[in-house]
C-alpha positions in Angstrom: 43.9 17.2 -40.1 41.0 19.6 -39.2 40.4 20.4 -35.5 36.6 19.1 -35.1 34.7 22.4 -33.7 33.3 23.0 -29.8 29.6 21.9 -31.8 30.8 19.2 -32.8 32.5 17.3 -29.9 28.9 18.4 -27.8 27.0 17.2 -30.2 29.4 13.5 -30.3 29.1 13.9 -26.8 25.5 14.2 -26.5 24.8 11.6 -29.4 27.0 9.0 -26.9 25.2 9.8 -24.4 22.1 9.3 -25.5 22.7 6.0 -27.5 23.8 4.3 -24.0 20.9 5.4 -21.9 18.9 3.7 -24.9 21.3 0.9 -24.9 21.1 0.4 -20.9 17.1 0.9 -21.4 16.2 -1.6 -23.6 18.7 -4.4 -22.2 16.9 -4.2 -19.4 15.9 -6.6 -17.8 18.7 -9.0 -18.5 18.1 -11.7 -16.0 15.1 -12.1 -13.3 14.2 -9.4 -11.6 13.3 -10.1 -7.5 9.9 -8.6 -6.1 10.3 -8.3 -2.2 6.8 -7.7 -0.2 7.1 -7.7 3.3 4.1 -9.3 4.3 2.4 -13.5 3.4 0.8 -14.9 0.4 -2.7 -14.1 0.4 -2.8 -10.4 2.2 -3.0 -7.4 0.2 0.8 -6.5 -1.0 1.1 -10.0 -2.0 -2.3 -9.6 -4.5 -1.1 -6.2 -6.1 2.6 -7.9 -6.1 1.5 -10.9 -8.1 -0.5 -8.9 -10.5 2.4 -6.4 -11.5 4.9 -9.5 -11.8 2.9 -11.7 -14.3 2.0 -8.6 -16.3 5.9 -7.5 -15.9 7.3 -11.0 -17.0 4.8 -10.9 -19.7 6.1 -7.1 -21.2 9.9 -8.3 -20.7 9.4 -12.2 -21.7 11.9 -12.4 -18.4 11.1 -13.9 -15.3 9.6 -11.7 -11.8 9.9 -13.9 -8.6 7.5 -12.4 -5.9 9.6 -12.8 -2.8 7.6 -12.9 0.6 9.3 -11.5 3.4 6.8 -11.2 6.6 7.4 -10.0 9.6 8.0 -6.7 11.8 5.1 -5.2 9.8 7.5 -5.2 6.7 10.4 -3.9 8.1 12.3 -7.3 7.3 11.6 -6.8 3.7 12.0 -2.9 3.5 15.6 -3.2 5.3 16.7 -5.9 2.6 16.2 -4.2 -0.5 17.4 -0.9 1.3 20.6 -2.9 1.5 20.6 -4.8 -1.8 22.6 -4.0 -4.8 21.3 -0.8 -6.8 21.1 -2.5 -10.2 17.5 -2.6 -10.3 17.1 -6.5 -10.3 15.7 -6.4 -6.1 12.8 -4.0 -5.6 10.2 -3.5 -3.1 6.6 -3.9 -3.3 6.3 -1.2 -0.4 3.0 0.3 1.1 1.9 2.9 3.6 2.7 1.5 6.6 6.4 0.7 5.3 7.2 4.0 3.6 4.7 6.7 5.3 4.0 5.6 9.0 6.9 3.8 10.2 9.2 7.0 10.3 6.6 8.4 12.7 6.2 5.0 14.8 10.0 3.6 15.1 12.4 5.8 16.8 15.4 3.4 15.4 14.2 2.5 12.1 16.6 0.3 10.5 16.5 2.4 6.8 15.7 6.3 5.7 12.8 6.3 2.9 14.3 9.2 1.9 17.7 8.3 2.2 17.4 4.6 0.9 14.8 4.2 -1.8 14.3 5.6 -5.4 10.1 5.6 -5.8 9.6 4.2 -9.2 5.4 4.1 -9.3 2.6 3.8 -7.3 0.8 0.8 -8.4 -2.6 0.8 -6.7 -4.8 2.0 -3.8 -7.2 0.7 -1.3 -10.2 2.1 0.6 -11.4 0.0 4.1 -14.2 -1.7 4.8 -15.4 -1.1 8.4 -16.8 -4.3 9.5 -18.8 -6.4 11.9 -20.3 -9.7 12.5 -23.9 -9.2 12.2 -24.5 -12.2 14.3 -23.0 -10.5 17.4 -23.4 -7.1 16.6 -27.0 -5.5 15.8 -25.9 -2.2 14.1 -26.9 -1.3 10.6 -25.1 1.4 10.1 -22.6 3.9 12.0 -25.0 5.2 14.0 -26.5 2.2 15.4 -23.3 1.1 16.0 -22.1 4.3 18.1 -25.3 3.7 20.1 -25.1 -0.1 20.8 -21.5 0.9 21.4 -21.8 3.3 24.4 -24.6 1.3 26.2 -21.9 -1.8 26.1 -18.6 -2.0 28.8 -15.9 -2.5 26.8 -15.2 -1.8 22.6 -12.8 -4.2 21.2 -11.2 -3.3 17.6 -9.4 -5.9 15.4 -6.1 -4.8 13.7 -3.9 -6.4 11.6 -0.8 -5.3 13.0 0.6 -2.4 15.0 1.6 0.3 13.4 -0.5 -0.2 10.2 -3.5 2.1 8.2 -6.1 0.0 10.5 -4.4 0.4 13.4 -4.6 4.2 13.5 -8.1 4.1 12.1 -9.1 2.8 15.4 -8.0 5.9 16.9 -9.7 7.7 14.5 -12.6 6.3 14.8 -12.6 6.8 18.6 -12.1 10.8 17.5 -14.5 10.6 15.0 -17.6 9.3 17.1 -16.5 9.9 20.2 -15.5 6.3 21.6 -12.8 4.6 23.5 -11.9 1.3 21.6 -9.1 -0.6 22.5 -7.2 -1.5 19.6 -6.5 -5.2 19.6 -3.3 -6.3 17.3 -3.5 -9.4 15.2 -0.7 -10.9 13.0 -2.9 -10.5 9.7 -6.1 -9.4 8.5 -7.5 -12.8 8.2 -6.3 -13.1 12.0 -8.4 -10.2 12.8 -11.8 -11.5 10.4 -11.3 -14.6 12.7 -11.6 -12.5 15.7 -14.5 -10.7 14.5 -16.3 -14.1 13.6 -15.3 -15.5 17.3 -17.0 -12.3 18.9 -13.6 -11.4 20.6 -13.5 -8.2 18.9 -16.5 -6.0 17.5 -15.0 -4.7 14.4 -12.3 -3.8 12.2 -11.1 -2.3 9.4 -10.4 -4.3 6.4 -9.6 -3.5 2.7 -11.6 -3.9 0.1 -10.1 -7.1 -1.4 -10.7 -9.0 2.0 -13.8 -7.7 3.0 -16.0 -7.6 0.2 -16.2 -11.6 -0.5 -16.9 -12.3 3.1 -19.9 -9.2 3.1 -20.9 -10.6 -0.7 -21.7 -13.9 1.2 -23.6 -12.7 4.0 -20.9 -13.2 7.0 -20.0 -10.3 7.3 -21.8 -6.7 7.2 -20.0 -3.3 5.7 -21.2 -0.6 7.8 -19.1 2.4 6.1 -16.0 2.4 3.5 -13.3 4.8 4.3 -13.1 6.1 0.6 -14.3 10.1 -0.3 -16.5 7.8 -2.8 -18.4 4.7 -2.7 -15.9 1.8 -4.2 -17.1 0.2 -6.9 -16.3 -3.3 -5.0 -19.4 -2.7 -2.6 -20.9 0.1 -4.4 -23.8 -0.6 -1.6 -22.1 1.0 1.2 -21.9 4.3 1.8 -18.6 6.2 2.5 -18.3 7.7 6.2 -18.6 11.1 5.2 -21.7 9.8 3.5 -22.6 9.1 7.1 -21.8 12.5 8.7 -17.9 11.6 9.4 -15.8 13.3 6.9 -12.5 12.9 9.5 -13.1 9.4 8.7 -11.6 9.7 5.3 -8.0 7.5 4.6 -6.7 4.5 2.8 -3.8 2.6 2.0 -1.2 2.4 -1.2 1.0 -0.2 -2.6 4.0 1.1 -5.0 7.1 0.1 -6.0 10.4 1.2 -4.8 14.3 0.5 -5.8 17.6 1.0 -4.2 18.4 4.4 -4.0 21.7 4.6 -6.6 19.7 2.4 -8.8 20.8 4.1 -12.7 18.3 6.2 -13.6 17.9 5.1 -17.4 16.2 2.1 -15.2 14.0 3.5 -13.4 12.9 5.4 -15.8 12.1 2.4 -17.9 10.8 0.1 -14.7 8.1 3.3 -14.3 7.2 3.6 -18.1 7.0 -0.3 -17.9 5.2 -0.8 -14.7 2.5 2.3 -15.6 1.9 0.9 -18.5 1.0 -2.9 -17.4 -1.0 -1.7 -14.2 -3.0 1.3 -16.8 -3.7 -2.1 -19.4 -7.1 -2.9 -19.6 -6.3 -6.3 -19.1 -3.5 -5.5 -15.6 -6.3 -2.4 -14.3 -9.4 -5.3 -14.5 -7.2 -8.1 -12.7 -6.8 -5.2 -9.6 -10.2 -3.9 -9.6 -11.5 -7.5 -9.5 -9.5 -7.6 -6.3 -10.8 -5.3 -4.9 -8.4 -2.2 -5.4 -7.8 0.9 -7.4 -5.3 0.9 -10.4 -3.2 3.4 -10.4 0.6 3.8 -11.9 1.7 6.9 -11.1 5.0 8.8 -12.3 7.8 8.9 -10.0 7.4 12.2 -9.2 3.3 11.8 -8.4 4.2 8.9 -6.4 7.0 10.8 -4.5 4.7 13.6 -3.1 2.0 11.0 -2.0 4.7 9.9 -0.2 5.4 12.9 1.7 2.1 14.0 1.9 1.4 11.0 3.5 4.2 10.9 5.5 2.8 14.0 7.0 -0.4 13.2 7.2 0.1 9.6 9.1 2.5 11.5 11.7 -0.1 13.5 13.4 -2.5 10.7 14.2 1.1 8.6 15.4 1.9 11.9 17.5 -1.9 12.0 18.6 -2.0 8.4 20.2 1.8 8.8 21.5 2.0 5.2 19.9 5.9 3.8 19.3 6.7 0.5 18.0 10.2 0.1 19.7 
């Protein structure tokens, strides 16, 4: 019986190979796959969340349960999937504050983004809204505001949670037009519009999902948007920068992460899945009408943003001194 040749076992080899990675690929998903966001129904992650799993479940004709897991600014959520089986059936609907800021803000956070997570795709972006209630405040624009704001005592900022994209934006705002508001922590963004429309507060950033119906009705006025363009949303308003505040430049990100471990036939197939639902004309229109920016990145692109954000959210952290434990 012939010996088969070096080429030849390679090539058997590499055939094998190959056939499972297709074989693992296209089975699945095999059962439904779990969606953790760490934050309620109705806010932001939730939105983009609930978008991506319908268009999902739609691709695989198998089940995507969003699973809401509030609290601790997401940590809750974050440190479950970290934890959970790497077989690609519990991911995270992560964003910035989970994945870019909270290394900088926790000195004991309970999971290593590096460490703990594959990044499979960023799935969209957000620019903020810089808001105030035009029945308590008079400004118009950024300026007015600045000037109303130095004549007054005190300058009260909503948030919508420590440690999060608006929090820090109140610092940088302070930077930027050379104020001293004092950030004041609410346990949402509708928490914080409440504040606003109680007076308690004199502004806050919100994004553009959640601000634009309440400025498109009249209760509440977009003084800037935080984008280097004007968002189609509230194509109105103009940017900052626009304004003569270029430092005044951020937003935030929502992208989907897996156990780290999980195969990598998966997540190759979870990004060539998810990038092509969210890049749809039908799964891009359902996220612009909510306000954000569709995006579906490759794992690679959404890895860098990562870092790069990492970096960039770590110097205003550093800047304020802030700590969340």
């Amino acid at each position: 019986m012939p010996i088969p040749s070096r080429r030849c076992v390679l090539a058997t080899l590499f055939t094998a190979l190959a056939c499972s990675a297709a074989s693992a690929q296209t089975s699945y998903p095999s059962k439904p796959v779990r969606l953790v966001v760490g934050f309620a129904a109705g806010t932001g992650p939730d939105i983009v969340a609930r978008v991506l799993g319908q268009k999902l479940a739609e691709a695989w004709g198998m089940g995507v349960v969003v699973d809401n897991k509030p609290g601790a600014g997401g940590l809750i959520a974050a440190t479950e999937v970290a934890r959970a089986a790497s077989d690609g059936y519990t991911l995270l609907l992560g964003e910035t504050g989970q994945l870019a800021i909270a290394p900088s803000s926790y000195n004991k956070l309970p999971y290593d983004v590096q460490r703990d997570f594959a990044p499979v795709s960023q799935v969209a972006s957000v620019d903020f809204a810089f808001l105030v209630n035009p029945q308590k405040v008079a400004a118009r624009n950024v300026k007015d505001f600045v000037d109303a704001a130095k004549t007054q005592k005190g300058l009260f900022m909503a948030t919508f949670g420590a440690g999060t994209p608006g929090h820090f934006g109140v610092f940088m705002l302070g930077d930027a037009l050379k104020l001293q508001p004092e950030p004041v922590h609410y346990k949402s963004t509708g928490d914080a519009l409440t504040g606003l429309f109680g007076g308690d507060v004199q502004g806050v950033f919100a994004s553009m999902g959640l601000a634009a119906p309440q400025v498109k009705a009249g209760k509440l006025l977009a003084l800037a948007t935080t984008g280097p363009v004007r968002t189609s949303t509230l194509p109105e308003v103009p940017t900052f920068k626009e304004q003569g505040y270029p430092e005044l430049e951020f937003n935030s990100w929502f992208g989907v992460v897996a156990p780290a471990k999980t195969p990598a036939d998966v997540l190759v197939k979870l990004n060539a899945d998810i990038v092509k639902v969210v890049r749809s004309a039908e799964g891009k229109a359902k996220l612009e009408d909510a306000g954000f920016r569709a995006t579906g990145s490759s794992r690679e692109d959404f890895a860098r943003s990562i870092a790069a954000d990492t970096a960039k959210w770590g110097k205003a952290v550093a800047a304020t001194g802030f700590k969340a434990d």
